[in-house]
C-alpha positions as a Markdown table, in Angstrom:
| # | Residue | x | y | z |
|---|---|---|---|---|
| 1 | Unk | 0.0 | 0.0 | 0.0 |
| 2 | Unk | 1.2 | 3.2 | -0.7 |
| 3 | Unk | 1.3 | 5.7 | 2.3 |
| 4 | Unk | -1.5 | 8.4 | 2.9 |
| 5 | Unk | 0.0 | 12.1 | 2.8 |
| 6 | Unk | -1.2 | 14.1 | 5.4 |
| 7 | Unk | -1.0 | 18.4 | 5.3 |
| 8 | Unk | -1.0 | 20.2 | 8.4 |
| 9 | Unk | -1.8 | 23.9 | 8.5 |
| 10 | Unk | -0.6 | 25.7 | 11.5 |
| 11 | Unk | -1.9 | 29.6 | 12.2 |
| 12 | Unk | 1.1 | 31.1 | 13.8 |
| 13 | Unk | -0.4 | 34.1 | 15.6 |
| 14 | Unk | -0.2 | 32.1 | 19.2 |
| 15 | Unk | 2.7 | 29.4 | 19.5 |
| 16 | Unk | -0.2 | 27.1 | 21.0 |
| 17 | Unk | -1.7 | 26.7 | 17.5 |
| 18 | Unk | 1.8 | 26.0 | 16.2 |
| 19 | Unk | 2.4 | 23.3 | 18.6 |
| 20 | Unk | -0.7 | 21.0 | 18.9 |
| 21 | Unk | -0.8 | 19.7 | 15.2 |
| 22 | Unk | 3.2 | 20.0 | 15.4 |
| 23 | Unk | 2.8 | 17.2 | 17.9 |
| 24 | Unk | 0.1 | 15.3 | 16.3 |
| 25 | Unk | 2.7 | 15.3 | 12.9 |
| 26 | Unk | 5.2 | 13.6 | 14.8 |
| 27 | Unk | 3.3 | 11.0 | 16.4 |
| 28 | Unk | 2.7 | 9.7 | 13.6 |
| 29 | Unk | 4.3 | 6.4 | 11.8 |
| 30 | Unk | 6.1 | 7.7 | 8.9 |
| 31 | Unk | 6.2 | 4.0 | 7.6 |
| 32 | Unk | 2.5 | 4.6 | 6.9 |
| 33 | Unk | 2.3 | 8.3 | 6.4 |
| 34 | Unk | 4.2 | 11.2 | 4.5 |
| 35 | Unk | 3.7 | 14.4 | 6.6 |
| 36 | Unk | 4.1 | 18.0 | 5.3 |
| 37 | Unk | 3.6 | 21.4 | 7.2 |
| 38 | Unk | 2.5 | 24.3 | 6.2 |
| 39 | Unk | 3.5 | 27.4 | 8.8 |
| 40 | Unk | 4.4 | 30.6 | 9.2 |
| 41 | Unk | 8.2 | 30.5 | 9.7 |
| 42 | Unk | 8.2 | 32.6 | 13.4 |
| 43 | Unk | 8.4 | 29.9 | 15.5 |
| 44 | Unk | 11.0 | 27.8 | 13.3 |
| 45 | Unk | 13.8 | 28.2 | 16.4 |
| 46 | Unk | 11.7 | 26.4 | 18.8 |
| 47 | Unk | 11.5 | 23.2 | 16.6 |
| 48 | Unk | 14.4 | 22.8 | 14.5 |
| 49 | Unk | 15.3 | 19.9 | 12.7 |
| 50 | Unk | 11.4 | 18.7 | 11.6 |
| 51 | Unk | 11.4 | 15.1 | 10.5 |
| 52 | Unk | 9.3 | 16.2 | 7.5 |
| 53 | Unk | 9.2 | 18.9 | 4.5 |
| 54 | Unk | 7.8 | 22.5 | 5.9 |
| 55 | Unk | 6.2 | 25.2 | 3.4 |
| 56 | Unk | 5.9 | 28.6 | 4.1 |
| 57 | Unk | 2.8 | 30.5 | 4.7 |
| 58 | Unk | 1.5 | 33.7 | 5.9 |
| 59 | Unk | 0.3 | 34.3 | 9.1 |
| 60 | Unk | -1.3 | 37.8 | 10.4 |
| 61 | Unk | 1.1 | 39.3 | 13.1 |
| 62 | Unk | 0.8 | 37.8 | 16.6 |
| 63 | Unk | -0.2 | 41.7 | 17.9 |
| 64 | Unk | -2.5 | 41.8 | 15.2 |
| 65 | Unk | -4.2 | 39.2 | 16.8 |
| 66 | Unk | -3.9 | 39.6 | 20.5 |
| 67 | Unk | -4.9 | 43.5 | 20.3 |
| 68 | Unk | -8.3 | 42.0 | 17.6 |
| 69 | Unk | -9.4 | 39.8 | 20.6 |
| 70 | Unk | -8.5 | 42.6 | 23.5 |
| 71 | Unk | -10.7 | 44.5 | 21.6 |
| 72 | Unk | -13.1 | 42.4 | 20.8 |
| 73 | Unk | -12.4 | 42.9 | 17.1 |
| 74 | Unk | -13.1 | 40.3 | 14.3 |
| 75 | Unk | -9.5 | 38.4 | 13.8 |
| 76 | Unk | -9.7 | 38.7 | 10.3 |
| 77 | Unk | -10.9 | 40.7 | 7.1 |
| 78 | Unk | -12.0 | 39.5 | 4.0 |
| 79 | Unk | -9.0 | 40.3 | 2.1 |
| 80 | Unk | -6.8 | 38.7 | 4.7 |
| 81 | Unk | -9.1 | 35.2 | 4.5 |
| 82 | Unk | -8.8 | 35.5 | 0.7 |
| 83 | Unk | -5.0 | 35.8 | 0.6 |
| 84 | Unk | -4.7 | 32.9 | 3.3 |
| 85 | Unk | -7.2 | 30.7 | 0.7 |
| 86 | Unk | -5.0 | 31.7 | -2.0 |
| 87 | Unk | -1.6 | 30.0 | 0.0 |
| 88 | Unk | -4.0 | 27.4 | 0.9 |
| 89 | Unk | -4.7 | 26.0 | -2.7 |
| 90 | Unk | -0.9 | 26.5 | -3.8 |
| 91 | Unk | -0.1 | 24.3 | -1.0 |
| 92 | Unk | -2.3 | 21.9 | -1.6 |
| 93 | Unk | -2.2 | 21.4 | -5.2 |
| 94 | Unk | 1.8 | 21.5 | -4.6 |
| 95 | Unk | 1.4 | 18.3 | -2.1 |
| 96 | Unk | -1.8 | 16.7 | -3.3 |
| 97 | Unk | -2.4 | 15.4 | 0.6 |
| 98 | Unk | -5.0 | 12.8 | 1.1 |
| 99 | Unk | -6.2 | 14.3 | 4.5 |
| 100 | Unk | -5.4 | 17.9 | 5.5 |
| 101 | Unk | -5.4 | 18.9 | 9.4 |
| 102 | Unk | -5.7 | 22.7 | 10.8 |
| 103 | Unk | -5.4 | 24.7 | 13.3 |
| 104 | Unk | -7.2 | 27.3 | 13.7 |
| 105 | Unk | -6.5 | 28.5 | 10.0 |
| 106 | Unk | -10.0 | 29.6 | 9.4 |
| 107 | Unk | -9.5 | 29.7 | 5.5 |
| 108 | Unk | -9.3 | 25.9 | 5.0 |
| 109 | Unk | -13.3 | 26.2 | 5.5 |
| 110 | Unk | -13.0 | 27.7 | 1.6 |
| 111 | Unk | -9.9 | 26.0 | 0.4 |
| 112 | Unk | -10.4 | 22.2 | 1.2 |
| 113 | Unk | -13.4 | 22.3 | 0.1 |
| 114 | Unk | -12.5 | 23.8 | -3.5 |
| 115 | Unk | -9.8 | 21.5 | -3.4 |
| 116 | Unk | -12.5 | 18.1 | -2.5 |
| 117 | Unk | -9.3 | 17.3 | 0.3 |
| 118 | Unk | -11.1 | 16.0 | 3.4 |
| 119 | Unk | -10.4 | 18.2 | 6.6 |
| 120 | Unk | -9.3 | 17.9 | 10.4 |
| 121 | Unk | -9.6 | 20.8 | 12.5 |
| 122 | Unk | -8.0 | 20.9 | 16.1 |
| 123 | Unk | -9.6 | 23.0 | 18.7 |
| 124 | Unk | -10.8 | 23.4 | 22.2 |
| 125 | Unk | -14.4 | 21.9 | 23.1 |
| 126 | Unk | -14.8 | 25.3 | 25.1 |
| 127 | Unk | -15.1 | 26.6 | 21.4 |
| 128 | Unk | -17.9 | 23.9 | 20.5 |
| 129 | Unk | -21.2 | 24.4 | 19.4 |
| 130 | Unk | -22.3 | 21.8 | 21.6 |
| 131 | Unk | -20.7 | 23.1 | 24.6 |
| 132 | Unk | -23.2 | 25.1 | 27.2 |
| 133 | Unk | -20.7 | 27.8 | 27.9 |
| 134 | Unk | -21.1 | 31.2 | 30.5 |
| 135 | Unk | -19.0 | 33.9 | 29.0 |
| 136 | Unk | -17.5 | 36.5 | 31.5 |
| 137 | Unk | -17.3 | 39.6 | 30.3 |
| 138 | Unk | -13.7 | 40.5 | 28.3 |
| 139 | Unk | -11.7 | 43.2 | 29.6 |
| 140 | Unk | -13.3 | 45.7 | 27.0 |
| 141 | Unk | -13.2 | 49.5 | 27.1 |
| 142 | Unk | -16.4 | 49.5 | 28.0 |
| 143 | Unk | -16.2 | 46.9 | 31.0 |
| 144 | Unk | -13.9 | 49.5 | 32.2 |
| 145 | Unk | -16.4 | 52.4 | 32.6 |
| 146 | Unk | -19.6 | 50.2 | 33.4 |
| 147 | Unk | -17.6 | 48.1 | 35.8 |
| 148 | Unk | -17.6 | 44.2 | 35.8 |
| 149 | Unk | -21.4 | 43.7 | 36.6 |
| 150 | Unk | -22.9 | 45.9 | 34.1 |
| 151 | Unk | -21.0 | 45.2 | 31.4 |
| 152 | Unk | -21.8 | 41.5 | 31.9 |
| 153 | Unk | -25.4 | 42.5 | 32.0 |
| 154 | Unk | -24.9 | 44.3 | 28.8 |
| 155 | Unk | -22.5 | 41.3 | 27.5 |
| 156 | Unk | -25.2 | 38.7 | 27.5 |
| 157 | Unk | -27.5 | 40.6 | 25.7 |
| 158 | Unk | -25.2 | 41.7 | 23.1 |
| 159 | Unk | -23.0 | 38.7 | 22.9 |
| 160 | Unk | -25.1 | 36.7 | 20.2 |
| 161 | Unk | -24.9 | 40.0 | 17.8 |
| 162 | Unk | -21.5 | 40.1 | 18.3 |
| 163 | Unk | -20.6 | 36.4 | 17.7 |
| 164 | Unk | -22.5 | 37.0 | 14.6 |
| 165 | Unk | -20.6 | 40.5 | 13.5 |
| 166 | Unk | -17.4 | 37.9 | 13.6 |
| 167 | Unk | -19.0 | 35.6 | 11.1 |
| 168 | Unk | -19.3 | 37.8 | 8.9 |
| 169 | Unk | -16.1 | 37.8 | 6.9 |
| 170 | Unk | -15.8 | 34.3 | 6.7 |
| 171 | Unk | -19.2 | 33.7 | 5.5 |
| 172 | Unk | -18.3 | 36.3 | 2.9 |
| 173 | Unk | -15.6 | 34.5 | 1.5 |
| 174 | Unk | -17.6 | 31.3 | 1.2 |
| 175 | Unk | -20.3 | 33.0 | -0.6 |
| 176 | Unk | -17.4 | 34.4 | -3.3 |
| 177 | Unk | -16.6 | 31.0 | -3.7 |
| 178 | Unk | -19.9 | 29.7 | -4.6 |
| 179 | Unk | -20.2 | 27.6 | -0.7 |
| 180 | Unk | -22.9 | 27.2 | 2.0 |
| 181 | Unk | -22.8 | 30.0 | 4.8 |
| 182 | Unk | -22.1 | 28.0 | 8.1 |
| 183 | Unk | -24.3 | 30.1 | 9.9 |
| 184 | Unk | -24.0 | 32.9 | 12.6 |
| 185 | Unk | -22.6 | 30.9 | 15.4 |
| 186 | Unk | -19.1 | 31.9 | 16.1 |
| 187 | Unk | -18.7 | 28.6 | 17.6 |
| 188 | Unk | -19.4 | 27.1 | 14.2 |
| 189 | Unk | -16.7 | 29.0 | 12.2 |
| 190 | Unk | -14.2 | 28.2 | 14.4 |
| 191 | Unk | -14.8 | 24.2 | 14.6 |
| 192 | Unk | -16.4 | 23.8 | 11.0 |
| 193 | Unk | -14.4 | 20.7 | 9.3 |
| 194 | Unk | -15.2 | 17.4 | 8.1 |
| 195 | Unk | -14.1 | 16.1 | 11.6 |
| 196 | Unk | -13.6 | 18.4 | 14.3 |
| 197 | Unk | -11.1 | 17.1 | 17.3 |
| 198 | Unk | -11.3 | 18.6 | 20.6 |
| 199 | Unk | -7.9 | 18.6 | 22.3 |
| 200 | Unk | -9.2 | 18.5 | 25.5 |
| 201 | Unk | -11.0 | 15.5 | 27.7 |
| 202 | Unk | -14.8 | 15.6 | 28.4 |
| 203 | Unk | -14.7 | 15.6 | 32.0 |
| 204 | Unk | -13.0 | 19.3 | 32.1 |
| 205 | Unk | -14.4 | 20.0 | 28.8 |
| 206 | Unk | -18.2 | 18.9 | 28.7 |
| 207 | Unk | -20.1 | 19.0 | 25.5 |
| 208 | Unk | -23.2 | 17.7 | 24.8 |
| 209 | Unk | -24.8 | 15.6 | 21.9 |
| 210 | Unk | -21.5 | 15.7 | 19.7 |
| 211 | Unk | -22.5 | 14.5 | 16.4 |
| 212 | Unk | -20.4 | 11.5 | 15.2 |
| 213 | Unk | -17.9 | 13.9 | 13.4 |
| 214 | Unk | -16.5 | 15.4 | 16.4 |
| 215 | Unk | -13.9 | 13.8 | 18.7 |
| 216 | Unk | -11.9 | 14.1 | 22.1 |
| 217 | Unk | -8.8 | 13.1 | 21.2 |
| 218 | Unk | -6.7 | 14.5 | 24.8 |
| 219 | Unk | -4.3 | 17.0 | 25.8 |
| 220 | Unk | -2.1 | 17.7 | 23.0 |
| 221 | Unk | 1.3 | 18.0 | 25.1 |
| 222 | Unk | 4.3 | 19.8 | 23.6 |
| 223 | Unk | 7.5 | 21.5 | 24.6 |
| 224 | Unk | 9.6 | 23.5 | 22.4 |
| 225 | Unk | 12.8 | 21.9 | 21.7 |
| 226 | Unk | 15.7 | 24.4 | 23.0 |
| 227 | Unk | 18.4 | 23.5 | 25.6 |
| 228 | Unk | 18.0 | 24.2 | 29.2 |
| 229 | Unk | 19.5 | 27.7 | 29.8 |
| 230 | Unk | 22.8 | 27.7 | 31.8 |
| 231 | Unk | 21.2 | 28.4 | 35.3 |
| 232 | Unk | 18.6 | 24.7 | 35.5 |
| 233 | Unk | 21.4 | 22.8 | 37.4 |
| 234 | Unk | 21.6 | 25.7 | 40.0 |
| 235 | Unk | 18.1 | 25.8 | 40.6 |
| 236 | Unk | 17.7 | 25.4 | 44.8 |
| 237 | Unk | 15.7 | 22.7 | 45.8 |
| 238 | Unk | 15.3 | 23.9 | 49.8 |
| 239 | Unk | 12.0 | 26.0 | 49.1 |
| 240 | Unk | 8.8 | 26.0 | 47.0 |
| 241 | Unk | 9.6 | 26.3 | 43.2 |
| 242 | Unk | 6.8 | 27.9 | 40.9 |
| 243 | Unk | 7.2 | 28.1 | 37.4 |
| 244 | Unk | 5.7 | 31.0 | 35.7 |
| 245 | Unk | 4.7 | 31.7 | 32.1 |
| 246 | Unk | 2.1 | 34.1 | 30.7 |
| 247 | Unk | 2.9 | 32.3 | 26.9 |
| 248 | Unk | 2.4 | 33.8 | 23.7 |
| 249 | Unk | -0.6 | 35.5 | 23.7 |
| 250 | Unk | -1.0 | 36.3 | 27.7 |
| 251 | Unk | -0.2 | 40.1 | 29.4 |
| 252 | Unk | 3.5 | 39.5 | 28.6 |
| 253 | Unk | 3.7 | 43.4 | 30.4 |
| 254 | Unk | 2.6 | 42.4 | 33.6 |
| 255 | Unk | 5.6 | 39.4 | 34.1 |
| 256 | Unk | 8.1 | 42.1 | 35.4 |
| 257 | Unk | 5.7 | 43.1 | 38.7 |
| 258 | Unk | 4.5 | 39.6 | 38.8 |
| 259 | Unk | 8.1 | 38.9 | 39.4 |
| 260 | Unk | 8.7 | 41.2 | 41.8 |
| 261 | Unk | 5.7 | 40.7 | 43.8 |
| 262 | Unk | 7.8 | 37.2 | 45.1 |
| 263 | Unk | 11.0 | 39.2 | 45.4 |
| 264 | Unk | 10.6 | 38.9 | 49.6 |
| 265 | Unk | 8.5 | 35.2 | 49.4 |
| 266 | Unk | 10.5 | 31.9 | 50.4 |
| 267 | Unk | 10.1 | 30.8 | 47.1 |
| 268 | Unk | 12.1 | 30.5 | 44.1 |
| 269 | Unk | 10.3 | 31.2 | 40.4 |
| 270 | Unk | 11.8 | 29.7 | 37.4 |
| 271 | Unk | 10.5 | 32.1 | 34.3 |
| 272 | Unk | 9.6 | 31.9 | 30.9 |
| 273 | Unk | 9.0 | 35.1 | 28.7 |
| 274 | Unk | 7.8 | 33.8 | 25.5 |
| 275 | Unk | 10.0 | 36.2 | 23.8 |
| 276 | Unk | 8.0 | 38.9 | 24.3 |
| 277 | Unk | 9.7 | 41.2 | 27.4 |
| 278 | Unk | 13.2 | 42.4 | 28.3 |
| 279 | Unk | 13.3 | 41.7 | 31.9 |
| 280 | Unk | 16.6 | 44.0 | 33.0 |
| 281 | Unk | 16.7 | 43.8 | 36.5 |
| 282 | Unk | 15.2 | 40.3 | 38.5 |
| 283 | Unk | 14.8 | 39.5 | 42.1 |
| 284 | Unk | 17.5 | 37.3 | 43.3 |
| 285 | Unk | 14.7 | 34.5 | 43.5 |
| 286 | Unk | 14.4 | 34.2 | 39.6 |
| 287 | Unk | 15.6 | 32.0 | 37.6 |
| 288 | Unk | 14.5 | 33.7 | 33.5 |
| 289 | Unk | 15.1 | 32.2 | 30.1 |
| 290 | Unk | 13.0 | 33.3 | 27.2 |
| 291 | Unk | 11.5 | 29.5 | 26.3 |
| 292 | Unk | 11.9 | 26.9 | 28.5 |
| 293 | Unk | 10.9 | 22.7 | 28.1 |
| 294 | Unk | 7.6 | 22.7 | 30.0 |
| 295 | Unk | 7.3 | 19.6 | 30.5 |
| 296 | Unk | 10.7 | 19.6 | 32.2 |
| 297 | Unk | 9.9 | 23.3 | 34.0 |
| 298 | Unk | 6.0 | 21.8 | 35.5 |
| 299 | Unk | 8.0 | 18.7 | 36.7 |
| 300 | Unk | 10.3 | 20.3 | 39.0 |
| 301 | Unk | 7.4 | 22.8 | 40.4 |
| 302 | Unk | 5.1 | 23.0 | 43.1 |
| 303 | Unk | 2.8 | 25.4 | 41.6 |
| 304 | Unk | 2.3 | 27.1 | 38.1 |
| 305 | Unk | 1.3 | 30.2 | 37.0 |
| 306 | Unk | 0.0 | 30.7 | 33.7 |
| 307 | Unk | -2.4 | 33.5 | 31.4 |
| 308 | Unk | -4.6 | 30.0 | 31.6 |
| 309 | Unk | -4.1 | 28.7 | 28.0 |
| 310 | Unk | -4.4 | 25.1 | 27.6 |
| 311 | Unk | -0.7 | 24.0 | 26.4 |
| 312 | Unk | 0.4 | 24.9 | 30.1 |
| 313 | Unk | -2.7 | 24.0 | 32.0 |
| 314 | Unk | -2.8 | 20.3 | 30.8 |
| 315 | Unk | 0.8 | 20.4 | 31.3 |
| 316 | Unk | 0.6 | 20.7 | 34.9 |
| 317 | Unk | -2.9 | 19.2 | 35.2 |
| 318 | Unk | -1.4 | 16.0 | 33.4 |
| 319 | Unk | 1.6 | 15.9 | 36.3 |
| 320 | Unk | -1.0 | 16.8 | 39.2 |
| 321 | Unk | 0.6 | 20.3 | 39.4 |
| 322 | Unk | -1.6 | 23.1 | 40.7 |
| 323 | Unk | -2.2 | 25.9 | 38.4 |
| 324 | Unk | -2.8 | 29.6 | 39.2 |
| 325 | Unk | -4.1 | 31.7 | 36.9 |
| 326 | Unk | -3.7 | 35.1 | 36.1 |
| 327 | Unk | -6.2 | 36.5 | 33.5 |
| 328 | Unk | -6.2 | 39.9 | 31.6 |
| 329 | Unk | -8.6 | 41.5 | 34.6 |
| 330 | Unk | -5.4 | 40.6 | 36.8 |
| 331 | Unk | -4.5 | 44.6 | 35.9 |
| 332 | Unk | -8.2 | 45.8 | 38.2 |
| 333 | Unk | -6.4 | 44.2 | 41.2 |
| 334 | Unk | -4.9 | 46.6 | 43.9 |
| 335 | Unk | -1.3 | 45.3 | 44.6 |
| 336 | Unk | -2.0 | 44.3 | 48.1 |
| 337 | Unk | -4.9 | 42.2 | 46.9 |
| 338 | Unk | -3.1 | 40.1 | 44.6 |
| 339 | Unk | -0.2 | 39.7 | 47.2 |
| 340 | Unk | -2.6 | 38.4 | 49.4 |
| 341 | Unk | -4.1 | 36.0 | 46.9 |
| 342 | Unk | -0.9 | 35.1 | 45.4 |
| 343 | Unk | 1.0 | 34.4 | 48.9 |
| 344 | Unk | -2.0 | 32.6 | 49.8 |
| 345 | Unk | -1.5 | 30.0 | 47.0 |
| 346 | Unk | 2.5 | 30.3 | 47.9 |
| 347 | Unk | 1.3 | 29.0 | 51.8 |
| 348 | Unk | -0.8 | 26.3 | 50.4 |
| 349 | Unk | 2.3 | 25.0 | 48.8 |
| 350 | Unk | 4.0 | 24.1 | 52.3 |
């Protein structure tokens, strides 16, 4: 038999969406399979040496994309989807796959089915149409001036309109293209594929009536392959050790006084900064490298302390690690609150 080609599309503007089908590529057998991946090349230093071809696409900027959804901003214009389905179908027809798997690269809903390729999509079951989900509010402008519980008031009664408003350039693109419009469900244009996997499992992720096209297929675990930075053997073992990250699409700002706010704690923090900040002056307690192993950072911690974001989460969670997390609304907190809540986690430890 000859061996199935599979085509994975990574969307670069969060390293999370990089990773997962980056993982699922290299589990599999490549006596059975030829892999290809399509990416944008900004994360190439944190997996070099692939064991398959890569091709180059275009991804929007990771700011782009993290100041869209602080603003609660549709993540991409028409034009943008139309350029993405344009490096879709060169890619394709340049590797004629048999099965093509994406991650959150909303323009394979146009391109694999112009191309008649079937299609995989990887996403969270938070994002499902079957999932009965409570939004909180986002840290909006206007959550600022109502305050929490108005704007969540107002939220829920504008939040199906503006699901919809973020349809809307999708469903445009389609309709250029001669398809279906997927409806006005956010949900649905963010899990639409021919089988939609939820990397996630059930019990932390309920949905509910998944039609037979949609799967749990578990954490996708993943750490980027750089060396351990000089300091990892120095590391002291005779207090508490948290590992902190706020990843690639967290408050990357606030890491500096998150720092600091252990500076006089018996603990030791091991740091990670994505990239994204110049730390130039650290407590004596940190430990900072700009990318660390997870897998290897979570293992020697008593507590992490994340933005939240599922790679780092079901890290921990997988090696019974505490997590503590520190959302966007972490900036509303007075400074003696969050020492409070953060040296209570910190006691808990002992």
């Amino acid at each position: 038999m000859s061996k199935k080609r599979i085509l994975f599309f990574a969307e670069a503007v969060t390293l999370a969406h990089v990773a997962r089908p980056l993982a699922l590529a290299q589990a599999l057998n490549p006596d059975l399979y030829d892999v290809y991946l399509a990416c944008d090349p900004r994360y190439n230093q944190l997996f070099p040496d692939l064991p398959f071809p890569q091709r180059t696409i275009h991804s929007i900027p990771s700011d782009r994309f993290i100041n869209a959804l602080a603003k609660g901003k549709p993540l991409y214009d028409t034009k943008t989807l139309h350029e993405y389905v344009s490096e879709d179908l060169a890619v394709i027809e340049e590797i004629a796959p048999d099965l093509v798997v994406g991650d959150f690269r909303l323009s394979l809903a146009v391109s694999t089915p112009l191309s008649a390729v079937p299609y995989m999509t990887i996403s969270n079951a938070y994002w499902s149409p079957y999932a009965h989900q409570h939004y909180p509010v986002p840290e909006l402008p206007l959550t600022k001036i109502l305050g929490v519980g108005a704007g969540q008031a107002l939220f829920n009664l504008v939040n199906p309109v503006a699901f919809a408003l973020h349809t809307i350039p999708l469903n445009r693109v389609r309709k250029q293209y001669g398809l279906a419009h997927l409806g006005w469900d956010l949900r649905q244009i963010y899990t639409w594929a021919d089988h939609t996997l939820y990397a996630d499992i059930p019990e932390l992720a309920p949905t509910y009536e998944l039609p037979a096209n949609h799967h749990y297929i578990g954490p996708v675990l993943w750490s980027p392959g750089v060396s351990m930075p000089d300091w990892w053997g120095r590391v002291p073992s005779d207090k508490p050790i948290i590992y902190i990250t706020l990843g690639s699409s967290g408050r990357s700002d606030l890491l500096p006084a998150l720092l600091h706010t252990f500076a006089d704690l018996p603990v030791t923090l091991i740091a990670a900064t994505a990239g994204r900040v110049t730390i130039e002056k650290t407590p004596g307690n940190v430990f900072l490298a700009d990318y660390l192993p997870g897998d290897a950072a979570v293992a020697r911690s008593q507590l992490v302390i994340c933005n939240g974001g599922s790679p780092t989460t079901q890290q921990a969670l997988t090696q019974g690690i505490p997590v503590l997390g520190i959302p966007v609304s972490y900036t509303h907190l007075r400074a003696h609150e969050t020492l409070r809540s953060i040296s209570y986690a910190v006691f808990c430890l002992k």
